[in-house]
N, C-alpha and C positions, 0 to 999 in steps of 0.2 A: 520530392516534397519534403519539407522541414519539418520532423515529426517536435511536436510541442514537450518540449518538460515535466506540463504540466497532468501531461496523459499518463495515469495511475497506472498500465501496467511497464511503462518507460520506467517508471520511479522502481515498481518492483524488480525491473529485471537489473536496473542501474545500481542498485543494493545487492547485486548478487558479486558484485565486486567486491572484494574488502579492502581496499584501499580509500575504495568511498567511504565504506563503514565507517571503517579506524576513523577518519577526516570529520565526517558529518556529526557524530554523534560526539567526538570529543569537542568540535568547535563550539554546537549546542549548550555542552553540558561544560564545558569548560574544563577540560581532562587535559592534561598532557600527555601528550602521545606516549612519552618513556613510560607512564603506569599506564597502560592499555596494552596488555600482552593480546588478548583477540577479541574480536565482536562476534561473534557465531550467529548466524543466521538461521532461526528456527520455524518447524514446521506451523505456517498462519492458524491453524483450527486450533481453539479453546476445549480441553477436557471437559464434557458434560458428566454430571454426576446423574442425572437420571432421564431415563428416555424423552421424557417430553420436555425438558430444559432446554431454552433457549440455545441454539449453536452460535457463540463468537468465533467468527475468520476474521483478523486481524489482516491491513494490508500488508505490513512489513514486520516481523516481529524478532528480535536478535535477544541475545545474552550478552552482558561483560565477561569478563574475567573474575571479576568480583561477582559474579552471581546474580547482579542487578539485571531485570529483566527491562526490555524497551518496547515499546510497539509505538509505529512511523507512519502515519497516513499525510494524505496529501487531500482535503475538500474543494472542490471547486463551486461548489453553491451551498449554501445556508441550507441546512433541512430541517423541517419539527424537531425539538427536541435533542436539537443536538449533544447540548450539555450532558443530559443526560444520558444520552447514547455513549458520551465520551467515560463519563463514570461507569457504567457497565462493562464496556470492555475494560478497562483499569483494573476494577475490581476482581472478573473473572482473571486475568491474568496474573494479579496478585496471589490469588489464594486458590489457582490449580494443580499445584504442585503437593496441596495440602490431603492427604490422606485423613482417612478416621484413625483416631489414638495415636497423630505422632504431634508433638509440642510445636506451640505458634512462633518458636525459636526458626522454625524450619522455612519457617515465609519470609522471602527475600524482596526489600526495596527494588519498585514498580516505577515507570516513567512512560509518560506517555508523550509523544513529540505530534503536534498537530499543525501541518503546514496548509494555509485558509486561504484561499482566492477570493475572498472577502474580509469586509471589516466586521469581527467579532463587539469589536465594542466602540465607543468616540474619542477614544485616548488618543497621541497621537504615539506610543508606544508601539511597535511594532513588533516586540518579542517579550511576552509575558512567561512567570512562573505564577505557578500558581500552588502553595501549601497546603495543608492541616495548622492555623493558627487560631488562637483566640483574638479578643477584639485590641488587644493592648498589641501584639505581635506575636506575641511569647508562641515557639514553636509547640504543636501536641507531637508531632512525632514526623518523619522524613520518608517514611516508608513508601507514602506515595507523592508524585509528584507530574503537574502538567505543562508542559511548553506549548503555548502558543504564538506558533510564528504569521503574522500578518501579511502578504503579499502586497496588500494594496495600497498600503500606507506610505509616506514617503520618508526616505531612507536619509538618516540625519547623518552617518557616520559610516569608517570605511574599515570596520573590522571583520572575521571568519563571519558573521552571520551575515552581516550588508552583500557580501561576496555572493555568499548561495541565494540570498533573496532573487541578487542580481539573474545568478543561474537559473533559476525558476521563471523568472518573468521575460526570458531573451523569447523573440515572437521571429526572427528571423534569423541568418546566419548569419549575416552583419553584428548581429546584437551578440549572437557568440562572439566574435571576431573581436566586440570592444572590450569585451569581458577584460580585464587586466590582474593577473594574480598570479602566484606562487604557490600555492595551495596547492599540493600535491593533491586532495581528493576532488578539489572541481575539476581540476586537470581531468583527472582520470572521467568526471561526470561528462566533460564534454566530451572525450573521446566516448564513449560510449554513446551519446546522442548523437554525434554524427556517424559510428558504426548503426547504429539502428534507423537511422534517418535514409541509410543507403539501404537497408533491408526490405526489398518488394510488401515482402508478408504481413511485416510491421506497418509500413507503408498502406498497404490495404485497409488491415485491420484501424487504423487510427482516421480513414477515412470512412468507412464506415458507422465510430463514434461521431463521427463530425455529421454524417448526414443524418444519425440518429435524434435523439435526446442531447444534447447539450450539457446537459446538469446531472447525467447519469453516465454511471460506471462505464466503460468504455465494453467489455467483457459484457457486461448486463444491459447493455442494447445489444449487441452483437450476438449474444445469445437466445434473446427474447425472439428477437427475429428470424433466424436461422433455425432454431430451437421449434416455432411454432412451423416452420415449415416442414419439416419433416415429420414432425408431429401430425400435418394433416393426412401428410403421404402415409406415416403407419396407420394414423388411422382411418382412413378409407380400405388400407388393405385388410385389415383387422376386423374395420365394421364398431370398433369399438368408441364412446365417446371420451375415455382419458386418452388418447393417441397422442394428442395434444400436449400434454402436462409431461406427459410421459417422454416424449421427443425433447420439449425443453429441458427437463431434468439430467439424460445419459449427455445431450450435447454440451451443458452446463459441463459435469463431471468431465467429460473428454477434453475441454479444455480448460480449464483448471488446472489438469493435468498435466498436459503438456506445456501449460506456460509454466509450470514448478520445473520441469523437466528440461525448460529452457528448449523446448522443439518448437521453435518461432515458425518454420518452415511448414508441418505439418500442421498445425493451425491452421492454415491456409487449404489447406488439401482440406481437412477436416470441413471445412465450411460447401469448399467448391464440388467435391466428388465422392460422388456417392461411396463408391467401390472403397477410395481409400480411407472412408470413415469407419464402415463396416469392419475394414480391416485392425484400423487403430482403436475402434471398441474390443474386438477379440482381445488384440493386446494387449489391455488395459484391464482383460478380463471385466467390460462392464455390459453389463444385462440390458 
């Protein structure tokens, strides 16, 4: 089976390459590679400042070299609110890093890269930025910054961004095959979809978003489901009525886990058998 592009944890695990990194985010942002000493790929969860503070998990989230923080999702359907969904994560990852009593010198320029399987707006623009300006132009400051890339739009030009549109929207392995480029980091993206495309687990798991929800998280039906199932089984054994909640939540965290940990294989286990879940909870030390 041809695992899709477009399936969010492919994008995550396809980011665990830096070759991608280096590629994708300097083509984006227009960097030449000689100044891009690393992109470092960092932990998705947002620092909360106080217990009941909203938790930002971020899908993809790297550093430059220069300090400039990024964070990479991929949407495939329009949801409420997105806008602003999109300034909340921006924001928290702007000013996490910020302690009490150390200077706003310490807050490092913020980007957010948003790849949309929809049409955000009727332009026929298919890669917007988007600033802090006033109404004449005149910049207020660069600190933060949004890319929106359009999938669905049609592609007028053949430069590094037309290329990964390309790479995103391929539905078949023919459509890899036409792909035509030099691009050292799509290179490396297709090898990596077709290593994952041969992967049973991945294979499983990407069919099971498929027979789920459509327009949700691939992980968050897969969870939902699997999650509430065990959750009946504790709690019938328990007698309890959170069994439920409670089974989605440790299955959640379990895999999570192991897709950070890049354990595609045990995923699979984790879903299918019992024994070997119980045991990759231990290990995971989760309750």
């Amino acid at each position: 089976m041809f695992l899709s592009p477009k399936y969010d944890e492919f994008v995550k695990e396809m980011f665990r390459n830096e070759t991608v990194r280096r590629y994708f985010v300097g083509d984006i942002l227009k960097i030449p590679q000689e100044e891009i000493r690393s992109v470092r790929r960092k932990d998705p969860f947002l620092r909360k400042f106080f217990h009941r503070q909203k938790q930002g998990i971020l899908d993809v989230k790297m550093e430059l070299n220069d300090s400039r923080k990024i964070n990479v999702e991929l949407q495939v359907k329009l949801i409420h609110h997105w806008d602003k969904r999109q300034l909340f994560y921006l924001s928290k990852l702007y000013t996490e890093e910020l302690f009490a009593g150390e200077d706003y010198e310490q807050l490092k320029k913020c980007v957010g890269i948003s790849i949309l399987d929809f049409n955000l707006t009727d332009r026929s623009r298919y890669h917007s930025v988007y600033r802090l300006r006033d109404e004449d132009g005149y910049e207020f400051t660069d600190a933060m910054e949004i890319h929106v890339i359009e999938l669905k739009k049609k592609l007028t030009g053949e430069g590094e961004v037309d290329d990964w549109i390309r790479f995103f929207n391929v539905k078949t392995e023919e459509d890899l095959e036409m792909i035509r480029t030099r691009n050292p980091g799509i290179l490396e993206a297709i090898r990596e979809l077709k290593r994952m495309s041969m992967s049973n687990p991945v294979r499983l798991w990407n069919e099971a978003h498929l027979k789920e929800v459509r327009d949700r998280r691939a992980r968050e039906a897969y969870v939902r489901d699997e999650g509430k199932a065990e959750g009946r089984r504790e709690g019938k054994a328990e007698g309890k009525a959170e069994g439920l909640t409670e089974g989605e939540q440790r299955l959640s965290e379990l895999i999570r886990r192991l897709m950070e940990d890049g354990r595609l294989e045990d995923v699979s286990l984790a879903a299918e058998d019992t024994a070997a879940r119980k045991r990759l909870y231990r290990e995971y030390g989760i309750k």
